[in-house]
Structures are given as C-alpha cells and as structure tokens.
N, C-alpha and C positions, 0 to 999 in steps of 0.2 A: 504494500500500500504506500502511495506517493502521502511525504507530509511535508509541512509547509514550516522550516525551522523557525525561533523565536528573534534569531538574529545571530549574526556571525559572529566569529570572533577574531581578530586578527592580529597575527603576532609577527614580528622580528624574524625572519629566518636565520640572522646573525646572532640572535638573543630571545631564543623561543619563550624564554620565560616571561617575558615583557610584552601584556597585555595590551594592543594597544584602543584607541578609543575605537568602538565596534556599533555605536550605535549611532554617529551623525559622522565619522569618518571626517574629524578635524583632529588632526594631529602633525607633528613632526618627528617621521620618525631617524631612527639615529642614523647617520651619515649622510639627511637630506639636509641640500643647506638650499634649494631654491632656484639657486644661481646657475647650473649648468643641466645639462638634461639630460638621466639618471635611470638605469636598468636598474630596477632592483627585486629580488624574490622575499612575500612575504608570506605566510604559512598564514591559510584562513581555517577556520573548523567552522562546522553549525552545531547550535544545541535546539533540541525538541524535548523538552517537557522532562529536564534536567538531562537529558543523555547527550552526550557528545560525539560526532563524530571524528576521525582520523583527519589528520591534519591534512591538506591538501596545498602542494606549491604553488603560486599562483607569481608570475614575471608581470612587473609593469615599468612601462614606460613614462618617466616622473618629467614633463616637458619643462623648462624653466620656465619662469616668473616673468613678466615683461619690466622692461626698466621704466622707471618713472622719473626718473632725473630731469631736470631742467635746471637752465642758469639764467635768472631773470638779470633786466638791464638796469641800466641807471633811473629811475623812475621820478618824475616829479608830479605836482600836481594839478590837476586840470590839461594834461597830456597827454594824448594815447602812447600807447606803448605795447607792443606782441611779445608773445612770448611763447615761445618754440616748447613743445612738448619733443619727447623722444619718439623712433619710429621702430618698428621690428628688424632688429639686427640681420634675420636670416632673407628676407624677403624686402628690405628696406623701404618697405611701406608704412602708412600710417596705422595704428591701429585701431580697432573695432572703436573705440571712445575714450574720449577722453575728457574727464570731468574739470571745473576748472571751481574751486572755491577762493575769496581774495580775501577771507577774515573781516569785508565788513560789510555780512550779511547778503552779500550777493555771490549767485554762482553761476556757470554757465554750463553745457555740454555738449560737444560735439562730437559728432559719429566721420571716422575716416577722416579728419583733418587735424594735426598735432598744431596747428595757430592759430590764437587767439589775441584779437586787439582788446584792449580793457582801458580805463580812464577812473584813476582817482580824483575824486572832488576835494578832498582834504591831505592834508600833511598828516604824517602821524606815521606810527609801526604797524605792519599789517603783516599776518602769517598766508603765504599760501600755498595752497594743498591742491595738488594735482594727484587723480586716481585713472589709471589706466587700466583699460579691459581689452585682449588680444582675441582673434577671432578662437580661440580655444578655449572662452570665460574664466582665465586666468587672469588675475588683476595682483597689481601693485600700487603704493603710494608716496607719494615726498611729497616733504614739507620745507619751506626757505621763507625767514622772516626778513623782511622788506622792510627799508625807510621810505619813505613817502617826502620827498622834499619839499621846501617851498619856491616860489620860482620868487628869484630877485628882482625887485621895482628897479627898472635905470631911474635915475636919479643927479640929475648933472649941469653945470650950468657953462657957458661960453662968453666970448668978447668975442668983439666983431676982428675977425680972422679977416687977413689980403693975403691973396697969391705973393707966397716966398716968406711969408710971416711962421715961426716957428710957433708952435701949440704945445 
C-alpha cells in the first residue's frame, strides 16, 4: 500500500548526524557559502507514523546567489542621479528584478533593467537597499549609506572689468 510520508528529513551526507531543517527547507548547510555553484549529496529519509525509512542519496545542484553590489555616485540634492545595479555574471544580462529602496520611504522596481534614475529632495543620510531576483528566484541584497549633499548658493560680487584688466 502507497502512503503519503509526514515529511522528510534531510541530512548532511558529510555529517549524517546533523539534522537539517526538513520542514520549510531554509537552511545553510555546511560547506554552502552561496557564492559559487555547488554539487553536493545530501541523504533524505521519510517518516510515516513514526517509522523511518532508509536513507536515500539525493545530488543537487546549489546555483549561486546573484550579486547585489552596487556603487552609488556622488549625490546631491534636488539632482537626478542613476545608479547601476549588477547584471548576471554568466549570461551578462540584467536580471529578473530589481528592487530599489532609498531609506526615505520610497521604492521603486524594475523587471530586466539594472538603472534607475532617483532625485533626492532633501540633504540628509539615507540607506539604500537594493534586492535582486535572477530568472532562477534566487535573490540577494546590499545595502550602502549615502550622504545627500547640499548644493552650494554662488554667491559673489564684481567691479566693472575692461578687456586686459586682471580679476
């Protein structure tokens, strides 16, 4: 008779003892750091109504993380200014999205384009957070705190200047 397990359980093939998270499948397990993209076998079992089965190999394919890096520019206020998201390294395309948050209360997001024009109204520190999501709903995030300049008044006065007269 076919039965329908309670949920699996997933272990470490390096380290069978180390349970790892088995019911929402968020975890990190050991040797994954995200950053490069990773063969790795981890031993699954099922339990039905406390019995266990034999552990089973299961190989997966761990694709990396997308980078979310960006280096915002010199910024002041009442200016537009763009700023470059990162693109997929393999395929050096944009990615699926890219979310744009500017720490004052506004966000923006765009699908398949990494640039965004933005215009601060005020001076001040502002944090922003950029979330990337790659066509494999892999996502990563960075954050870079910003000064917000003020833009300087000219302010200056002259005499009446002749051609050859030094200023």
């Amino acid at each position: 008779q076919n039965t329908v397990a309670d949920k699996p359980f997933w272990y470490d093939a390096l380290a069978p003892s180390t349970v790892l998270d088995s019911a929402n499948w968020i975890f990190t397990a050991p040797g994954v750091s995200g950053l490069a993209t990773l063969n790795k076998t981890f031993l699954v079992r099922q339990q039905y109504r406390g019995c266990k089965s034999n552990a089973t190999p299961v190989d997966i394919e761990i694709k990396p993380a997308p980078s979310a890096a960006f280096t915002p520019p010199i910024i002041c206020e009442n200016k537009d200014f763009t700023l470059s998201g990162p693109v997929d390294a393999t395929t050096m395309n944009p990615y699926t999205s890219y979310k744009w948050e500017f720490g004052d209360g506004k966000e923006i997001t765009i699908a398949n384009n990494q640039n965004v024009t933005y215009n601060y109204s005020a001076d001040g520190n502002f944090t922003i957070r950029l979330s990337v999501i790659n066509n494999r709903d892999c996502a990563n995030t960075d954050t870079r705190t910003v000064t917000v300049g003020i833009n300087p008044q000219p302010n200056f006065t002259y005499n009446l200047i002749c051609e050859g007269d030094g200023t």
